[in-house]
C-alpha positions in Angstrom: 4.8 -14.0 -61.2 3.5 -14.0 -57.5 0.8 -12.2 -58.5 -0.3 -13.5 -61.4 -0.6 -17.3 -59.3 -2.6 -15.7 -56.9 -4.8 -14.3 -59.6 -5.2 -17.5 -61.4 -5.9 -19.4 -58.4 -8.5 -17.1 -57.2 -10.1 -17.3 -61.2 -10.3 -21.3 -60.8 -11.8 -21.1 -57.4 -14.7 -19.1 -58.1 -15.2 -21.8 -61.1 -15.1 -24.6 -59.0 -16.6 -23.1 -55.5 -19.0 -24.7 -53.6 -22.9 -23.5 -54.1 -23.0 -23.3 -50.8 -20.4 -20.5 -50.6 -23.1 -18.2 -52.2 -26.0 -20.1 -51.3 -25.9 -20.5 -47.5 -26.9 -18.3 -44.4 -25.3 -20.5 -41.8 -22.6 -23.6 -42.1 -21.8 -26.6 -40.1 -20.8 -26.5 -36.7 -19.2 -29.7 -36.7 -16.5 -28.9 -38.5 -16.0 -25.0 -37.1 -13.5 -24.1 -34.2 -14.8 -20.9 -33.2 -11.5 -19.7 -31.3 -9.8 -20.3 -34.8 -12.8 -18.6 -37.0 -11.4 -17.5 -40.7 -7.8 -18.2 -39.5 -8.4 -22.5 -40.0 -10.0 -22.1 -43.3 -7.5 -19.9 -44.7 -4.8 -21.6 -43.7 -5.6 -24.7 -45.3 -7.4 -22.4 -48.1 -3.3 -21.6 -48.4 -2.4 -25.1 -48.6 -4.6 -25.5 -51.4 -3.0 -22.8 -53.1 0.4 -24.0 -52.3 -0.7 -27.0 -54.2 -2.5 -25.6 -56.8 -5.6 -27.3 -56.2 -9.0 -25.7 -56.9 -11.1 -29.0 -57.3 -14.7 -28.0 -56.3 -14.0 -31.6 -54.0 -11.2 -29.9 -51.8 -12.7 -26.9 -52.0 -16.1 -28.2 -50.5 -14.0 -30.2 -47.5 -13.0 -26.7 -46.2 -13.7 -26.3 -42.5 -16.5 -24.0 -41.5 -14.8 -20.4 -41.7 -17.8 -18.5 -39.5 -21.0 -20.6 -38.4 -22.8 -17.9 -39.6 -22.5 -15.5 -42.8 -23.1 -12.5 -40.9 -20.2 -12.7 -39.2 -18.0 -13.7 -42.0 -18.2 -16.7 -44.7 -15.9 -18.7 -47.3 -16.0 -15.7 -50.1 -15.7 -12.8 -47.1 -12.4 -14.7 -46.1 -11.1 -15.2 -49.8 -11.4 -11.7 -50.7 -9.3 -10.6 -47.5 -7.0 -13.5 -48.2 -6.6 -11.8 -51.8 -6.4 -8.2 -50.8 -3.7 -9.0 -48.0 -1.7 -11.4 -50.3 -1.7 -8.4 -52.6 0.4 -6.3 -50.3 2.0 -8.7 -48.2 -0.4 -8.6 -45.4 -1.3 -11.0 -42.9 -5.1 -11.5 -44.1 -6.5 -10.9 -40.2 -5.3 -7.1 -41.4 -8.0 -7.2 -44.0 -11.5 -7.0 -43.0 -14.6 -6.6 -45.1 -18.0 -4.9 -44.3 -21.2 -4.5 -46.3 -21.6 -1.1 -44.5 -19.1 1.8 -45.6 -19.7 3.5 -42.0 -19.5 1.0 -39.7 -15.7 0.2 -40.1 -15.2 4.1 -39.4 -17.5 3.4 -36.3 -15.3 0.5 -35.1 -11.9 1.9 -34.4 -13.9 5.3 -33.2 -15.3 2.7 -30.4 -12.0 1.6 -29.1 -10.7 5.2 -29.1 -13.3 6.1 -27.1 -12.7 3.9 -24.6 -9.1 4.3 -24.3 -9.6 8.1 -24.4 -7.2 7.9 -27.5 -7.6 10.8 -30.3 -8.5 10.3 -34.1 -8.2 12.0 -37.1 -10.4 11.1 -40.3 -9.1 12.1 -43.7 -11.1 11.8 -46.7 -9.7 12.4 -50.4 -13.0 12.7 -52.4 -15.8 12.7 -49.7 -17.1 10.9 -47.1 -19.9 8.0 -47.2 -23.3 10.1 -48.0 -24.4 8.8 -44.4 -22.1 9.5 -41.9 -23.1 12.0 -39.5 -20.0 13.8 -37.8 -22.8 15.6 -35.4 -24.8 12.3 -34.3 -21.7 10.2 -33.5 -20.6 13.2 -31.3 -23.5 13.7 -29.3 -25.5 10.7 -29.1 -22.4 8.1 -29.8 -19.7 10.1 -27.1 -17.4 10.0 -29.9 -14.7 12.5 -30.2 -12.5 12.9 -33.9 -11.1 15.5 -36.3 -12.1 15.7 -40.2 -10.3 16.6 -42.6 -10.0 16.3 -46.6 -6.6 15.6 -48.5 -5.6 15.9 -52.1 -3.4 12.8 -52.0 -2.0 10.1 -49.0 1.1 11.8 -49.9 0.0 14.9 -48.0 -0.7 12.9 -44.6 1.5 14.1 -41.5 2.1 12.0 -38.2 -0.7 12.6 -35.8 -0.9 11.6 -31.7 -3.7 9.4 -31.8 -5.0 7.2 -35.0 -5.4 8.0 -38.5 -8.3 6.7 -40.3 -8.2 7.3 -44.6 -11.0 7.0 -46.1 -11.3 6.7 -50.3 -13.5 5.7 -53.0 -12.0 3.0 -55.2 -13.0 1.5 -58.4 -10.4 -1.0 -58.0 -10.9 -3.6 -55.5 -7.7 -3.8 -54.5 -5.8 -0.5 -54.7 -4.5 0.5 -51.7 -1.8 3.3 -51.4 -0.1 2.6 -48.2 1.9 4.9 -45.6 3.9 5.1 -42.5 1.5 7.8 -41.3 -1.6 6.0 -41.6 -3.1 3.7 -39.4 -6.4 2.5 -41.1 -7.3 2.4 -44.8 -11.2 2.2 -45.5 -12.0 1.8 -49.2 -15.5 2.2 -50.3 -16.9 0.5 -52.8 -19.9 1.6 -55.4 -21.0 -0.4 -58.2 -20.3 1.4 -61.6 -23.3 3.1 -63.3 -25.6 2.2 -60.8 -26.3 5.7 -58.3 -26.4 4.9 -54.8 -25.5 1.0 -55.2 -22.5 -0.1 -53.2 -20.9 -3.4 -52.6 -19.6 -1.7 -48.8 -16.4 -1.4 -47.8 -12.6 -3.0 -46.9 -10.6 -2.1 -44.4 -7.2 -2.6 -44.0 -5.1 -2.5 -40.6 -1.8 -1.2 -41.1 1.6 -1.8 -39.0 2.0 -4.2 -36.0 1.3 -1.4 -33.3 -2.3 -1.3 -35.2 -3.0 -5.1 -34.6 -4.7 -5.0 -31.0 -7.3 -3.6 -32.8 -8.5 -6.6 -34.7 -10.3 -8.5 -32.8 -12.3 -5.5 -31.7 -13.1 -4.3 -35.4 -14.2 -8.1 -35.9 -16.4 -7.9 -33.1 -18.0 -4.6 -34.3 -18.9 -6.7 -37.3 -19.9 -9.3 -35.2 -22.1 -7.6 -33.3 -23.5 -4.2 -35.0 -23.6 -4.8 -39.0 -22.5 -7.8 -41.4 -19.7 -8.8 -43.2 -19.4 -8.1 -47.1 -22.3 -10.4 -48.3 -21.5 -13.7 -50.3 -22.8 -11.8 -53.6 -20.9 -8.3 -53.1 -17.6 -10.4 -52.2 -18.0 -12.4 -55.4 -18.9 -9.2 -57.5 -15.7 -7.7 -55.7 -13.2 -11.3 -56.1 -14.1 -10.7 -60.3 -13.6 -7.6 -60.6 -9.9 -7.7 -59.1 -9.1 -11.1 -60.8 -10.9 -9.9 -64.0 -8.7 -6.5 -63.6 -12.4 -4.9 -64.2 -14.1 -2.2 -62.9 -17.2 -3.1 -60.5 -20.1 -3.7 -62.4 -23.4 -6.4 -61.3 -26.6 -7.1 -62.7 -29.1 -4.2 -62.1 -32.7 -5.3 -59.8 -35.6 -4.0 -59.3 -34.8 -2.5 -55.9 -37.6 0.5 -56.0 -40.5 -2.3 -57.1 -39.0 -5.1 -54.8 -38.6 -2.2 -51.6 -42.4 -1.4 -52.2 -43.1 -5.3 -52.2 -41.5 -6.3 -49.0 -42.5 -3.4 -47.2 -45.9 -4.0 -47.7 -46.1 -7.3 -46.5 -44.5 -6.7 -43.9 -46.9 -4.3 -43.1 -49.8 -7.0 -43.8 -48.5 -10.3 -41.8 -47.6 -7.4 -38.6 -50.9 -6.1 -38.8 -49.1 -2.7 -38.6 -49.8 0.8 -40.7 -46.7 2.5 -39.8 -43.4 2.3 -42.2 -41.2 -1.1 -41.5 -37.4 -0.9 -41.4 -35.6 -3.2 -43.2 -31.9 -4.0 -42.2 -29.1 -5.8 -43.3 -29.5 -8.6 -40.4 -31.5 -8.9 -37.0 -28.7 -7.5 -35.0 -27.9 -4.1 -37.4 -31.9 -3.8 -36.9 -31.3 -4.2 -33.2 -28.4 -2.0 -33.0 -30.7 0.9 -34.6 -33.3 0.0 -32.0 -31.1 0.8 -29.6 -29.1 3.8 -30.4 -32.7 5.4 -32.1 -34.1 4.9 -28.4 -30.9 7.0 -27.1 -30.9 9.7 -29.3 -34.8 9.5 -28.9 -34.0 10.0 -24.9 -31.1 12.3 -24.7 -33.4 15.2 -26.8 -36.1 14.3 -24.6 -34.8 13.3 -21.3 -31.6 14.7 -20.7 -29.5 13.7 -18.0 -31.7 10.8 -16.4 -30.3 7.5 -16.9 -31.0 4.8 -19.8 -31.6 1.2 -18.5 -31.9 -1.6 -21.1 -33.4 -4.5 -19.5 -32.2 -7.5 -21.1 -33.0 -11.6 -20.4 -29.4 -12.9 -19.0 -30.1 -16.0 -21.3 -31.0 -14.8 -24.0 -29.4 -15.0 -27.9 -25.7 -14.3 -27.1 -25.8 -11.5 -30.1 -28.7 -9.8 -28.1 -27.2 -10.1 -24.8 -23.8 -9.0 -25.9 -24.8 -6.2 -28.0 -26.6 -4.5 -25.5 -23.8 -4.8 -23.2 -21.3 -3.5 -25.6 -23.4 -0.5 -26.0 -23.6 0.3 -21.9 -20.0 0.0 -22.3 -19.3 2.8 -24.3 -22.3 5.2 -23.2 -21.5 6.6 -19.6 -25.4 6.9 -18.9 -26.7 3.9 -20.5 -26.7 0.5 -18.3 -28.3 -3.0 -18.8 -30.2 -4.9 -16.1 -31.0 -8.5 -16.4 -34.2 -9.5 -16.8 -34.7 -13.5 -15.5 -37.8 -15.0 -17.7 -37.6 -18.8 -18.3 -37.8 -21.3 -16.0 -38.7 -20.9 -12.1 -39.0 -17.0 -13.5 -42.0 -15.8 -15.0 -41.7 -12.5 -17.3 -44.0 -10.7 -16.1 -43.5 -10.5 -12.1 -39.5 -9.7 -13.6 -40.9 -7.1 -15.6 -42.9 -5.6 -13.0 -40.5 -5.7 -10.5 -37.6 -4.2 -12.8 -39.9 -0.9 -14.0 -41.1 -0.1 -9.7 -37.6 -0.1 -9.0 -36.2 2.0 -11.8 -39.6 4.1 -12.1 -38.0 4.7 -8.3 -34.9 6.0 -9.9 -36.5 8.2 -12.0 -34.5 6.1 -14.8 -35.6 5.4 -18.9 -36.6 1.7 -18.8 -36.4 -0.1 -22.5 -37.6 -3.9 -22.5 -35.7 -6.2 -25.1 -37.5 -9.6 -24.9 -38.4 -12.8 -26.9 -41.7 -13.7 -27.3 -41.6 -17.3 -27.3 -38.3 -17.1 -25.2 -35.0 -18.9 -26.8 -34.3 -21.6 -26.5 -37.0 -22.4 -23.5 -40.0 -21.6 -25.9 -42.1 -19.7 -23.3 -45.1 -17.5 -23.9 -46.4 -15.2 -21.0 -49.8 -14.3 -19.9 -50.1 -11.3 -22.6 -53.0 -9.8 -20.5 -50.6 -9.7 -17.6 -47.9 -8.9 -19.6 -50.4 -5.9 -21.4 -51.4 -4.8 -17.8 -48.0 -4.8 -16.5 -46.6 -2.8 -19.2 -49.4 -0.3 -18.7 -49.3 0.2 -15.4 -48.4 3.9 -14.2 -45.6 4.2 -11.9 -44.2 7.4 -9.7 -40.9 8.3 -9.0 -39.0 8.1 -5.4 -40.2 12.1 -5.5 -44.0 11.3 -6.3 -43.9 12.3 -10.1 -45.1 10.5 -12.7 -42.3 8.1 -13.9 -41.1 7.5 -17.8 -43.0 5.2 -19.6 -41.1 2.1 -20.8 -40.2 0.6 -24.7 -41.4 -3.0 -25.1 -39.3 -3.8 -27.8 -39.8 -7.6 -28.6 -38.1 -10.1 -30.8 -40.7 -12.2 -32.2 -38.3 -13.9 -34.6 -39.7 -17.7 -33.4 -43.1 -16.5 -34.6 -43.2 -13.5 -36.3 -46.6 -13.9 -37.8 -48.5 -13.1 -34.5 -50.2 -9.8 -34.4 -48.5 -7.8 -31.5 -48.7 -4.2 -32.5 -51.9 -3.5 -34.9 -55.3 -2.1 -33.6 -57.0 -3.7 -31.4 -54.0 -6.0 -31.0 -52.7 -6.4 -27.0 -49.8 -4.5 -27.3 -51.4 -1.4 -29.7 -52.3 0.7 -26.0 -48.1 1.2 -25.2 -45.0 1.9 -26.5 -44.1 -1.3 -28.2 -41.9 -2.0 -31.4 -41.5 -5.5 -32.8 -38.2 -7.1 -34.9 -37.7 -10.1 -36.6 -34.3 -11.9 -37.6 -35.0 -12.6 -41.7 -32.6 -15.3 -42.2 -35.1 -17.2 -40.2 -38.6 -17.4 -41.5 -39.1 -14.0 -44.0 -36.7 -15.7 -46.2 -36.5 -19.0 -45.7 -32.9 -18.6 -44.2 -31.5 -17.4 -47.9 -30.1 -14.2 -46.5 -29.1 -12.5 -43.0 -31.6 -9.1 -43.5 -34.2 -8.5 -40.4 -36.8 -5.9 -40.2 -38.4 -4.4 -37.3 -42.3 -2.4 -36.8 -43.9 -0.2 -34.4 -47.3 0.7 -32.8 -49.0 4.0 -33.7 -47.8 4.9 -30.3 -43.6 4.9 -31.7 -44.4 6.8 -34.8 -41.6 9.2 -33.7 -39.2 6.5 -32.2 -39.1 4.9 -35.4 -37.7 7.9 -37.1 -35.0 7.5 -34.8 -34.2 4.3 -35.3 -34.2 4.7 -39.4 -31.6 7.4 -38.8 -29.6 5.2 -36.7 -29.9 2.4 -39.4 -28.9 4.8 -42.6 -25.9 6.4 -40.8 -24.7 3.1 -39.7 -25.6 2.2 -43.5 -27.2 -1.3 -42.1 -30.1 -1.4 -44.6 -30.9 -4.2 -46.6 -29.1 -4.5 -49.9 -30.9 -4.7 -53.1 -29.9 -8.5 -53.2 -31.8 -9.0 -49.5 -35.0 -7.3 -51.1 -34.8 -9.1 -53.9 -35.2 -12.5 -51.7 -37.6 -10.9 -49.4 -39.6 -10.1 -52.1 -40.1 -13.6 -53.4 -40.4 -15.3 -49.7 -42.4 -13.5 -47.5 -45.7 -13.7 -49.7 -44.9 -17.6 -48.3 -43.7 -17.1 -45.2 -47.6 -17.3 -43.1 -48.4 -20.9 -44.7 -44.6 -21.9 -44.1 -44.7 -21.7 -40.6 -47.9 -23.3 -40.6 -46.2 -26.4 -42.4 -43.4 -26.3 -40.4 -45.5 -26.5 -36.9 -47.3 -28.9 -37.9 -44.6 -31.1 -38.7 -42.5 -29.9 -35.4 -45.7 -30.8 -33.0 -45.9 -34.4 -34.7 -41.8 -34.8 -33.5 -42.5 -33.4 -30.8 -45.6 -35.9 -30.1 -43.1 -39.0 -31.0 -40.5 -37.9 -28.7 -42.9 -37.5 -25.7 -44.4 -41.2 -26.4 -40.6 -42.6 -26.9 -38.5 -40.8 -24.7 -41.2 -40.0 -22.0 -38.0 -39.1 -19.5 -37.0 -36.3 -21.9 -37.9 -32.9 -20.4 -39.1 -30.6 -23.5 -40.0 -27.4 -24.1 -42.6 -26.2 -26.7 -45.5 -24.0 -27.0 -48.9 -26.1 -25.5 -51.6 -26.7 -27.5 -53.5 -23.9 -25.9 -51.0 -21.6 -26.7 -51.2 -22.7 -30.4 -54.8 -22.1 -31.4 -54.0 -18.6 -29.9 -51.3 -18.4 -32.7 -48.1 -18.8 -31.2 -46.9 -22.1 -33.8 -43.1 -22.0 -33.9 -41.4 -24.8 -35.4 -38.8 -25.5 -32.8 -38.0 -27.2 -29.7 -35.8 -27.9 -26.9 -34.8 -31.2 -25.5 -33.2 -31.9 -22.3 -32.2 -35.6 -22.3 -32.4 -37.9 -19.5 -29.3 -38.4 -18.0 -27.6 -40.5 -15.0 -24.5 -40.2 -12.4 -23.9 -40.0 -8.9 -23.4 -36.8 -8.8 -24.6 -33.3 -10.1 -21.4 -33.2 -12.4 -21.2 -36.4 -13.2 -25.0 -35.9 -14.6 -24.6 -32.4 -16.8 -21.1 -34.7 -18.5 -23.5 -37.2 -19.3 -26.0 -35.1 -20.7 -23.7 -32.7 -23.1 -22.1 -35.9 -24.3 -25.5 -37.3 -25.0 -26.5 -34.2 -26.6 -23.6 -34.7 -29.2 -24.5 -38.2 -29.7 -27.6 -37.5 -30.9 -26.5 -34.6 -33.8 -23.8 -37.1 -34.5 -26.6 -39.6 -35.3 -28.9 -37.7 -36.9 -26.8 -35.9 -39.3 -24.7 -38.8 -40.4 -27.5 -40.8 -41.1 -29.6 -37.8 -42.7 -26.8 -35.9 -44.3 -29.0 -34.5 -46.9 -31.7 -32.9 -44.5 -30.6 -33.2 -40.9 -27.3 -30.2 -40.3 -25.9 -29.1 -37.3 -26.2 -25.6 -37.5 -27.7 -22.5 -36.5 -31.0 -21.7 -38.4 -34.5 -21.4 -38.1 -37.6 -21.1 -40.3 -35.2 -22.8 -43.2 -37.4 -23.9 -46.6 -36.4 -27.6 -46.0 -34.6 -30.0 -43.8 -34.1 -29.8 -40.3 -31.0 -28.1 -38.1 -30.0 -29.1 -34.8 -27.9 -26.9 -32.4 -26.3 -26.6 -28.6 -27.1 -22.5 -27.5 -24.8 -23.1 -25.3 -22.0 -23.6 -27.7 -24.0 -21.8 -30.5 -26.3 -18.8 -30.3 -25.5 -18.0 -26.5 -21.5 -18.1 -27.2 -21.1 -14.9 -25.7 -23.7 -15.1 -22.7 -22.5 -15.7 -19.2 -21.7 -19.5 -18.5 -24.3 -20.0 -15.2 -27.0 -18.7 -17.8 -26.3 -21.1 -21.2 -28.3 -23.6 -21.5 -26.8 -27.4 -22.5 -29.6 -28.5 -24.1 -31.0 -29.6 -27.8 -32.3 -26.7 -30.1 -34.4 -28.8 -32.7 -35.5 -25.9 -36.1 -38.4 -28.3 -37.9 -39.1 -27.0 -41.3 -42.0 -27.8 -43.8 -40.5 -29.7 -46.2 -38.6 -33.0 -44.6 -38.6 -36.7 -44.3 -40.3 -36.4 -40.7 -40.6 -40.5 -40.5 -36.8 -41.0 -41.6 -35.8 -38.6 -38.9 -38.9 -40.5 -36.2 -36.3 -43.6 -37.3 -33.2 -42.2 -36.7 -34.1 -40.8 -33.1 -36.0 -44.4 -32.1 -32.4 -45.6 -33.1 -30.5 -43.3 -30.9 -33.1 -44.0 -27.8 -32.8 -48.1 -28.4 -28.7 -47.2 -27.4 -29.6 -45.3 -24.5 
């Protein structure tokens, strides 16, 4: 009976969900509590169910259940809710991932650390990507494979026991004492090499610790089950049917984005398309490794990272140094007082002194300071050859730069400043490539990195972090638009930007010049550090931050339909406002978060209605 509720309820909610379930890359932040992310929606998800209501109404007053679909989202969380329900699981126990590696890659991560031993068992065969010999030498990790007729057969091990099988049914999971972690993968019936990724499922109390570290793997290194797969995944178990989705295009749509990526770049080489900025990121940086370890063995890997840059960036990078004895990041200070290119200069002398492997991860205009250097500098800098403390000729560094704020600025192709050195270039693609309808990023390289990105493709298909056939399909039919939409979008950001200069002269903000943009650096977003007053310097930075929420307040309840606070950038319409501090920099360091406006401009908006609302909002200030 139990069952068949939860069934039916789950049946009426995908009839009456929100569009924006499906629809949406990132969700409000005003009604998100990050320290309670998935846990507050579900539970009042629950209280719904208790009640028997579905209406699309309650359903659409949910609170945010992640800010940001990547790490988790409304269908993401139901599916877990389902699965766990199920078995009589607390739904934390149930996580999903579009990759059906990664979730194997996760607990490996924590055994590593705690020098704790694993076993993987496998009762049909293992993911076609994973790579026992990779994750041994260039991840550290240490394990034991081994294939099983049935769970049945399983013995108690000291260490943890991963099980790993290929399901048809969503939600079949055979559960036992002697295992600690079920991984069901997920392919979609009659389609070869189409998969809707993975579920795991945490099993038994002494398990639990490992939760939040799994969810920060996802977090951090890959994406959550997309919005599609999960809704693919929710009918098939309320449905009782096997797994089945409309076929694409994937070959013709593959060919499609990958050539113009290859045109707005500038670049000849083959682009790399991943499931989301970071999973591209997390290729990058494991590809460089492995790249290093066959070539430099022994000397030391130094990932030099901004301290204030985006909090997924920043934390990534560290998480990697974590686990990898030899790898270790040093901060790179660019905005502000700091310019990029003495830091950069100064960090490669001192570890070309080492003898060290310098790799360069920086934003180019920074976030959320929007600062270009001097790219001859920067070019000359980069170039330069440096000796080692013994007088030899020192490594050669990786510029590898975001250039997600404006990605349609020609970095790496002939001719182009940074075509003479090692330099790769990545992109998030929720922002501008698609218009902010999916998470999937991409990344390029110079003619000089034709062999590091070999590497980093590797990294990306044994992590299985490439873009799903859904994420082409949307690329596809956006990037073709993507060069005039930023163009739109700037213009309309550099006319706010204008009116907030003339009516808030006391404002400090930062934004490209106009020099900078007739040499093509037009992003469409801003920062804006109010004016504030106090007697002292505390008294100051609490009126500030609470004039900071003032203004969102303001501008999304009077423009509901356009104005959102949330995380995006490069959106088709509407315009988003954020904190980094409290947003994209969550994870950074507090002395380097910056309490400030984010303003994300897009081209199609009511710019005068929101010129009104902010003349409002300085008239009561």
């Amino acid at each position: 009976m139990e069952i068949n509720k939860i069934l039916n309820y789950i049946k009426d909610t995908l009839e009456n969900m929100p569009s924006s379930w499906l629809n949406l890359t990132t969700h409000r932040l005003d009604i998100y509590d990050e320290s309670l992310a998935k846990t507050q929606f579900l539970n009042q998800f629950e209280s719904l169910f208790n009640d028997n209501n579905s209406d699309e109404l309650a359903l659409n007053e949910l609170p945010t259940a992640y800010d940001y679909i990547r790490l988790g989202h409304p269908l993401s969380c139901v599916l877990e809710w389902a699965i766990a329900k199920l078995h009589g699981l607390n739904p934390e126990n149930v996580i999903s991932f579009s990759s059906q590696t990664v979730p194997i890659l996760a607990i490996l991560r924590k055994n590593l650390l705690e020098n704790k031993n694993t076993q993987i068992l496998y009762s049909r065969e293992l993911p076609d990507c994973f790579d026992a010999e990779v994750l041994k030498h260039v991840y550290g990790y240490h394990f034991e494979l081994k294939q099983i007729e049935k769970v049945t057969d399983v013995s108690s091990f000291k260490g943890s026991t991963i099980f790993i099988s290929q399901q048809d049914d969503i939600s079949n999971f055979d559960l036992s004492s002697n295992i600690d972690f079920y991984i069901n993968l997920y392919h979609v019936k009659g389609q070869a090499g189409s998969q809707l990724g993975s579920v795991l499922l945490v099993n038994g109390k002494e398990n639990e610790n490992y939760i939040p570290e799994i969810q920060h793997v996802r977090r951090r290194e890959t994406i959550a089950m997309t919005p599609a797969n999960c809704l693919v995944a929710l009918k098939s178990l309320v449905y009782d049917a096997f797994i089945s989705t409309q076929k694409s295009n994937v070959e013709a749509n593959k060919t499609q984005v990958l050539d113009s990526i290859k045109d707005i770049t500038n670049t000849t080489g083959k682009p790399l398309v991943g499931s989301s900025g970071l999973s591209i990121q997390y290729a990058i940086m494991m590809g460089l490794i492995h790249d290093a370890i066959e070539k430099h063995k022994g000397k030391a890997i130094k990932f030099i990272v901004p301290p204030n840059c985006y909090g997924g960036t920043n934390d990534q990078a560290r998480r990697v140094a974590a686990s990898i004895d030899f790898v270790e990041v040093v901060d790179l200070p660019v905005d502000g007082d700091n310019d990029m290119v003495q830091s950069i200069n100064t960090v490669l002398d001192k570890i070309a002194k080492e003898d060290a492997i310098p790799y360069i991860i920086a934003e180019i205009p920074t976030n959320p300071r929007v600062e270009v250097p001097d790219l001859i500098q920067l070019k000359a800098v980069l170039s330069k050859e440096r000796k080692t403390a013994t007088g030899k000729l020192a490594i050669d560094p990786v510029f590898i730069l975001d250039q997600t704020f404006c990605p349609n600025f020609h970095f790496l192709g002939e001719g182009d400043i940074l075509s003479t050195m090692r330099a790769i270039s990545y992109a998030s693609g929720s922002k501008f490539p698609s218009g902010g309808l999916c998470t999937s990023g991409y990344v390029v390289g110079n003619k000089k990195t034709d062999a590091l990105m070999e590497k980093i493709e590797t990294h990306l298909l044994l992590c299985d972090n490439e873009a799903t056939n859904l994420q082409y399909d949307i690329l596809a039919k956006q990037l073709p638009s993507m060069n005039q939409r930023i163009i739109d979008a700037y213009k309309n950001t550099r006319e706010f930007v204008n009116f907030i200069e003339e009516t808030l002269p006391t404002a400090k903000i930062n934004f490209v010049s106009e020099d900078l943009a007739k040499q093509g650096f037009t992003p469409s977003v801003f920062s804006l550090d109010l004016p504030t007053k106090g007697n002292t310097a505390e008294e100051k930075e609490a009126h500030k931050r609470d004039l900071n929420l003032k203004l969102i307040k303001l501008m999304i309840t009077k423009i509901p339909n356009e104005s959102k606070f949330c995380v995006s950038y490069g959106q088709l319409k509407g315009c988003y406002w954020t904190i980094p501090a409290t947003s994209t920099q969550g994870t950074t360091k507090e002395g380097d978060k910056d309490y400030i406006v984010r303003v994300a401009l897009s081209p199609n908006m009511n710019l005068e209605l929101h010129k009104k609302v902010f003349l409002d909002f300085v008239g009561k200030i």
